[in-house]
C-alpha positions in Angstrom: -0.9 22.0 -0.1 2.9 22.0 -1.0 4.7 19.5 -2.3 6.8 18.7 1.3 3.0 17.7 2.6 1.7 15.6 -0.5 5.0 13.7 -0.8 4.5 13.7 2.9 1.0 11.6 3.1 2.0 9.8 0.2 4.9 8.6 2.3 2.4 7.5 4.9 0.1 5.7 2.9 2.5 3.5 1.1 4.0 3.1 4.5 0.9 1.6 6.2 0.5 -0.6 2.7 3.8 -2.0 3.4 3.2 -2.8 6.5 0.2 -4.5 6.4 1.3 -6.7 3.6 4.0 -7.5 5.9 2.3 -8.5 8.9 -0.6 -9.9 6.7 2.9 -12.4 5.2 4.2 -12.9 8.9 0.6 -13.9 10.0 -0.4 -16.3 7.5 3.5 -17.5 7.5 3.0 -18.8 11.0 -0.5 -20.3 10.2 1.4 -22.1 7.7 3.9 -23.3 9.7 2.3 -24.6 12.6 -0.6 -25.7 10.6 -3.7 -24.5 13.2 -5.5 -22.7 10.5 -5.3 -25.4 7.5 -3.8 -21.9 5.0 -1.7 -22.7 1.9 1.0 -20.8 0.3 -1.0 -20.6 -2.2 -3.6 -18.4 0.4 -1.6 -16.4 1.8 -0.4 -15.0 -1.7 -3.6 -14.7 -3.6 -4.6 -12.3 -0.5 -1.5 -10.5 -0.5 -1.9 -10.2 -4.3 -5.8 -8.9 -3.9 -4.7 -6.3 -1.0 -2.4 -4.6 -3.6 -4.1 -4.6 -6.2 -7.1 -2.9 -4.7 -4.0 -0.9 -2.2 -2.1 0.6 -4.9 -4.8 2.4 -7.0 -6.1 4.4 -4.2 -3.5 5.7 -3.0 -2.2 6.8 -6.5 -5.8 8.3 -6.6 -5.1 10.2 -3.1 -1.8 11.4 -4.4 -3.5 12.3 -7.8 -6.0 14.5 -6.3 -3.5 17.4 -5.7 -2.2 17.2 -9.2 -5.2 16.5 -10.9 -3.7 17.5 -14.8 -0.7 14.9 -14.3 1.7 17.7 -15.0 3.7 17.5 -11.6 4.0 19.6 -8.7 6.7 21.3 -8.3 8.6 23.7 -5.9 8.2 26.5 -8.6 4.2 26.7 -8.2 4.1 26.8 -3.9 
């Protein structure tokens, strides 16, 4: 796979991250605010916190897999 497509799904995935911890904030901002679901701050970012930590490594991992030896892909090898 060339680098355009890797940097490609990499996009993608840290796209769909993002957004998720977004509407994940938005979400438990309202709950906050209108107080139905009895959330604190303190909820909301402990969960947000958790998602990315458990998030970020995989998709390092899915970028990883087409570089495997860490040495960097680069337009030269296609």
């Amino acid at each position: 796979m060339g680098l355009a497509k890797v940097e490609a799904v990499y996009f993608l995935i840290t796209l769909l991250i993002g957004l998720s911890t977004l509407l994940t904030i938005m979400i438990g901002g309202l709950y906050y605010i209108h107080g139905t679901h009895q959330i604190g701050l303190n909820t909301i970012v402990e969960f947000v916190m958790c998602i990315n930590m458990l998030t970020f490594p995989v998709a390092r991992l899915a970028y990883r897999q087409y570089d495997p030896a860490g040495c960097g892909i680069t337009e030269k090898d296609q």
